[in-house]
Structure formats: structure tokens, C-alpha cells
C-alpha positions in Angstrom: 17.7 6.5 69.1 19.6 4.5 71.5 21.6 1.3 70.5 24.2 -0.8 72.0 27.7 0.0 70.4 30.1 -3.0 70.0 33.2 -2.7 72.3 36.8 -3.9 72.9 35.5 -6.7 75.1 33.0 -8.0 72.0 36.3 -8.4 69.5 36.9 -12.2 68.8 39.2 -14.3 67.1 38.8 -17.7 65.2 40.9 -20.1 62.9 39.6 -21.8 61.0 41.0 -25.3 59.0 39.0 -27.0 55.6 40.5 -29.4 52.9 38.9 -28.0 49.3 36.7 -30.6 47.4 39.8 -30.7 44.7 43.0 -28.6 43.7 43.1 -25.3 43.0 46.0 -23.0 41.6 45.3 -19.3 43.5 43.4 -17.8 46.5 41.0 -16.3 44.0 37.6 -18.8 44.0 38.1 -17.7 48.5 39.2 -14.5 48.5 36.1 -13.7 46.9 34.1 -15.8 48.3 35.0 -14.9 52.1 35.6 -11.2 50.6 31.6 -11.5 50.5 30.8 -12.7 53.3 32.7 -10.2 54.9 31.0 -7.7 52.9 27.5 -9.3 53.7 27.9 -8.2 57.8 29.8 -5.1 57.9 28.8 -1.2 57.0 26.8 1.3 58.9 25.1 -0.5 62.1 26.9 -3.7 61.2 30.5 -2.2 62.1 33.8 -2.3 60.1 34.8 -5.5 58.4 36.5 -8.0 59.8 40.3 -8.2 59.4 42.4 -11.6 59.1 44.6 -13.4 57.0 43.3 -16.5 54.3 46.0 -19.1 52.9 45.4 -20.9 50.5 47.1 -24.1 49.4 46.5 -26.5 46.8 44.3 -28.7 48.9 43.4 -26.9 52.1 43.2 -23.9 53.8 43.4 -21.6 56.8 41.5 -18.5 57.5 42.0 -16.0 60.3 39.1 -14.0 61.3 39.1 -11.2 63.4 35.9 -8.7 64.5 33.1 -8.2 66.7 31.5 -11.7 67.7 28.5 -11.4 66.8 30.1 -10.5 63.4 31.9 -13.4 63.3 29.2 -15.9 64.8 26.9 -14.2 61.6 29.6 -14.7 59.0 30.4 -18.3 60.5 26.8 -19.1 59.9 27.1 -18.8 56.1 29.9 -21.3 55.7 26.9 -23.9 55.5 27.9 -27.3 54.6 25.2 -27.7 52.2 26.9 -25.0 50.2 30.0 -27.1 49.5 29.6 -26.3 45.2 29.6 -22.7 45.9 32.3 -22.7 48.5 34.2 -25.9 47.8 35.3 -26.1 51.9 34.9 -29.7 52.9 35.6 -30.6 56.5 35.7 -26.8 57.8 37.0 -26.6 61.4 37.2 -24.5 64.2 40.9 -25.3 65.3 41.4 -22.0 67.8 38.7 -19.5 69.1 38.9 -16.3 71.2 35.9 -14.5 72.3 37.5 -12.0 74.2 40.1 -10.9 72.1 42.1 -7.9 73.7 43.5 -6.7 70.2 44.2 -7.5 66.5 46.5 -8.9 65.2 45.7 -7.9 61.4 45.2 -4.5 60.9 43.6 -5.4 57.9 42.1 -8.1 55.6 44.5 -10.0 53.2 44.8 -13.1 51.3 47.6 -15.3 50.3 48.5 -18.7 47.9 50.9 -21.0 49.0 52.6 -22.5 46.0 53.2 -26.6 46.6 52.9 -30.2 45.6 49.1 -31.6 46.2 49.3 -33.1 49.5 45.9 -34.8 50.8 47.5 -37.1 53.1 46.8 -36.5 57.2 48.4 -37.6 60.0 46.2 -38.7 62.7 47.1 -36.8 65.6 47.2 -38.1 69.5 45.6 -34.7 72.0 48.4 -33.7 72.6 49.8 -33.4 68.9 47.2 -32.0 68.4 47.5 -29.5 70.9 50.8 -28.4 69.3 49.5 -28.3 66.0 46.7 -25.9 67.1 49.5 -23.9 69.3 51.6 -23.2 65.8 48.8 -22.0 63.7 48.3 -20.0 66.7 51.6 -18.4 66.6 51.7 -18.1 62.9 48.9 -16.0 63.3 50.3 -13.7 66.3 53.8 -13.5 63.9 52.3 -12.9 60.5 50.5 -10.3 61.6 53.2 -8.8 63.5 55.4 -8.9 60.6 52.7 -7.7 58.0 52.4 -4.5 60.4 56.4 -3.6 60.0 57.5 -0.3 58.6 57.6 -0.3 55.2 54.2 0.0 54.0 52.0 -1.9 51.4 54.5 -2.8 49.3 56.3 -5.1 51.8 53.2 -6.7 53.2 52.5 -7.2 49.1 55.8 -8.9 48.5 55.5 -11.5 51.4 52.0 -12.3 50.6 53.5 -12.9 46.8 55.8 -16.1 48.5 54.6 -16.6 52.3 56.1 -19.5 52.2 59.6 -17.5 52.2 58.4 -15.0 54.0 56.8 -16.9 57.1 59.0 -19.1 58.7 56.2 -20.5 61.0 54.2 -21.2 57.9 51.9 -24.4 58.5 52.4 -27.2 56.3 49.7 -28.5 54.2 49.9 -31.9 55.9 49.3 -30.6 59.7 46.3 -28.1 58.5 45.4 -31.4 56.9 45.8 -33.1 59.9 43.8 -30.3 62.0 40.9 -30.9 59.6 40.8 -34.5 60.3 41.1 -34.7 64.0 37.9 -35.0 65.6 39.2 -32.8 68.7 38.4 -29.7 66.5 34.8 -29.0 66.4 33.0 -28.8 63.0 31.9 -25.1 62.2 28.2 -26.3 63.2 29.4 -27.9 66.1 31.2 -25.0 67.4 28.2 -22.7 66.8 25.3 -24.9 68.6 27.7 -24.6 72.0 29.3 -21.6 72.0 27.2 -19.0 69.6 24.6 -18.3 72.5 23.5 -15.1 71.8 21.9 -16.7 68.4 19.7 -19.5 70.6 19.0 -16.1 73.0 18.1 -13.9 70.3 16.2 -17.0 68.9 13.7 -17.7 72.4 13.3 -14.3 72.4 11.7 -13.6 69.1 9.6 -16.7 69.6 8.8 -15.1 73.2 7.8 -12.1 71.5 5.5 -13.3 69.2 3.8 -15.9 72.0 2.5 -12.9 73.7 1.7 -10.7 70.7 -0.5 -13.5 69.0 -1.8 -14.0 72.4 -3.0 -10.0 72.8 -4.5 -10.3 69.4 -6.4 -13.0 70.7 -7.7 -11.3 73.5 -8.7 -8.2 70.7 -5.9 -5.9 72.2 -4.8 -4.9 68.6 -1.9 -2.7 67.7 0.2 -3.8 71.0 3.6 -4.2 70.2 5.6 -6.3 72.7 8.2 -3.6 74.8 11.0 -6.1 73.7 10.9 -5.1 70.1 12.5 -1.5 71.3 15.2 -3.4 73.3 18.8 -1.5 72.2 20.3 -5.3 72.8 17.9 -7.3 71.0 17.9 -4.9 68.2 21.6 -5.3 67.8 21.0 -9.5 67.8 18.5 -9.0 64.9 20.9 -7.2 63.0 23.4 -10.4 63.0 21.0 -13.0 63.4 17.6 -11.8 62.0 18.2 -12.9 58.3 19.6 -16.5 59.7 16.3 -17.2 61.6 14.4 -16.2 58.4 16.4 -19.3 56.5 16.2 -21.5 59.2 12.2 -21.1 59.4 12.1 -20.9 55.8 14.0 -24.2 55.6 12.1 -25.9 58.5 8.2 -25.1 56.4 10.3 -26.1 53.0 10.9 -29.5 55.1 7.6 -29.9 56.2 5.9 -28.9 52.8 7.7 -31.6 51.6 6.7 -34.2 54.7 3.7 -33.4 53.8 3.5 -34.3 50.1 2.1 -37.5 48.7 5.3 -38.3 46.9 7.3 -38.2 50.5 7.0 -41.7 50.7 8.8 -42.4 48.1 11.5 -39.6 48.5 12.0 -40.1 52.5 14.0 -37.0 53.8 16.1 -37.0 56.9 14.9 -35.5 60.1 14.8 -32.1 60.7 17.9 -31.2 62.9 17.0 -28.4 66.1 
């Protein structure tokens, strides 16, 4: 059976920036909680698991993902805002992005707490602060993993995840990912999806194309016909990444409608629904 494979020229890279809804005291609550969704879009057709680096801090954090874009665009799409007790990111941003990514820089996936005071205060950052900021989590990110691949093995990379903050020099500090997360000049992790996850809005016309013209040859009693798109290798690949998010957003959209639709609505007035 024919399918598209994923290639070099799919790999991406993003950075991500949130402040946490309140202080915590080790990586543990994220690593497992990005450890699944991780899990969740790799294996078999899916393709390895993306590799990275998290930090951790008392207040915020910073996450490095690394994999096949569609991979990432899919695991990006489960950091849903609504989901903030389950999570407990607030104010997640996209503060670097590469789509066509000619290596990684992680050969693997790892996490890391930074030990610190609670620092919640932000600077509010001119463009091209902010362009600097951005520029030395971006060079953390080329340097840690550089150093986390020296000779030495596991135990080494162990030992400076143990104290990054010793063993990074270009470690960010709390205040600038703070910063980062406040600055309106990184886009939101919604934001950044609507204009630059296209594939998802492809894959998205398409199904709805597809199922135009197959309720429309049932209609005209041409039964059993299945539209030649569904054996498209590409599309097949989309519905592997983004087939179970169109599934919640329709379920969503008729759970927002049920509820338009009920006589109490008018006294429990919900927001609009949002394309």
C-alpha cells in the first residue's frame, strides 16, 4: 500500500514560552504531561517521537520541540487553552518557529527544573528587545543541545540536567521567558496555528469536499461510491495528524449548537462559536 513517508524537508522546530497558573517545585506535573502528548502522535505510521528539551522554572517555562511538522502542528493542537487545570500553561507562546528544519539539535527528549526564587514580574519589551530575547532562547537551544550531545554519555547529560542552571551558561532567566510570554509580538499557540498550520485548514476543505460529493452521489442513488480522494497517499497521511482534531472540533461545534438550541440558552448566553 503506498503512503507518503515524512522527510528531512518536513522536520520542524518550535519554542515555545508559558507562565504556570502558580508555583511549582519540579518538572514532573510537564514532563508527564508533554511526555503524553508526545506519546499520543508518534509510533508505527505516526513516526518517532519528537525530541527537545523542557525547563521548567518555578513560574514559567520553555519547551523545545523538535519532529516532523505535521507532528508538531498535531501535538500543538492539544495544548488547548480551555485545558489550563489539566496542564496549568497560561499565556503559551510561540516565541521561535522553523518549518524547514535541516537537523536536530536534541538527539533525544529530556526534561529539566531550574531551581530559583518565584519571579512573576515581566519586562515589557520594545521589538527589538524582543528580537534579542527570542535570539538567546534561540541560542540556548542550538548550545544545549550541542553540549547535551558531548562525549561522555548519559551520565553527563544527567548531571547537567540535575543544575542547568550551572551547566548552561546561556540559560534564560525566568524574568525574559516571562517577558517573552507577555509580549504581544509572540503569537499565542492558537494564533500561530490559524496562520501557519495550513495543511490542517487543507486537510479540513478536503474532507468536507469529500463528503459534498459523496452525499451528493447518494442522492442521485449511485450507492457504494467512494470519493477517489479517500485513497490519496497525502491525504491519508493528514488524517493521521489531523483526523482526531476535526472529530473534536465538530463534536464541539453540535455540543455548541445543542446548547443554542435549548430553552434555558437564554438564560446561560454562550459566546460565539469561533471558525
Amino acid at each position: 500500500e503506498e503512503e507518503e513517508q515524512a522527510g528531512e524537508a518536513d522536520r520542524g522546530r518550535v519554542i515555545l514560552c508559558a507562565r504556570l497558573t502558580g508555583r511549582l517545585d519540579s518538572e514532573a506535573l510537564h514532563a508527564e504531561f508533554f511526555s503524553g502528548l508526545r506519546a499520543r502522535w508518534s509510533g508505527g505510521q505516526l513516526g518517532e517521537a519528537p525530541t527537545g528539551l523542557l525547563l521548567v522554572y518555578p513560574t514559567c517555562l520553555v519547551a523545545v520541540l523538535e519532529g516532523d511538522n505535521h507532528q508538531l502542528m498535531a501535538l500543538l493542537r492539544d495544548i488547548r487553552a480551555e485545558d489550563v487545570f489539566t496542564h496549568r500553561l497560561q499565556d503559551t507562546r510561540v516565541v521561535s518557529f522553523v518549518l524547514d528544519a535541516q537537523f536536530a539539535q536534541f538527539s533525544r527528549w529530556r526534561t529539566a527544573y531550574v531551581r530559583g526564587r518565584e519571579v512573576r514580574a515581566a519586562r515589557i519589551l520594545s521589538e527589538s528587545d524582543w528580537g534579542k530575547a527570542v535570539q538567546e532562547v534561540e541560542t540556548f537551544a542550538r548550545l544545549a543541545g550541542a553540549q547535551l550531545s558531548r562525549p561522555g554519555g548519559e551520565a553527563a547529560a544527567e548531571a547537567m540536567l540535575r543544575d542547568p542552571a550551572r551547566a548552561f551558561g546561556t540559560l534564560p532567566q525566568p524574568t525574559d521567558v516571562l517577558s517573552l510570554v507577555a509580549s504581544e509580538v509572540s503569537p499565542t499557540v492558537e494564533a500561530f496555528l490559524a496562520g501557519f498550520d495550513t495543511d490542517y485548514h487543507r486537510y479540513c476543505a478536503l474532507v468536507g469536499l469529500v463528503e459534498r460529493e459523496e452525499a451528493a452521489a447518494r442522492g442521485a442513488g449511485l450507492q457504494g461510491t467512494e470519493h477517489p480522494l479517500r485513497r490519496d497517499p497525502q491525504l491519508r497521511r493528514l488524517a493521521r495528524f489531523y483526523g482526531p482534531h476535526l472529530a473534536q472540533e465538530r463534536e464541539r461545534r453540535e455540543a455548541e449548537a445543542a446548547r443554542a438550541d435549548s430553552p434555558l440558552a437564554r438564560f446561560y448566553p454562550k459566546p460565539p462559536l469561533q471558525a
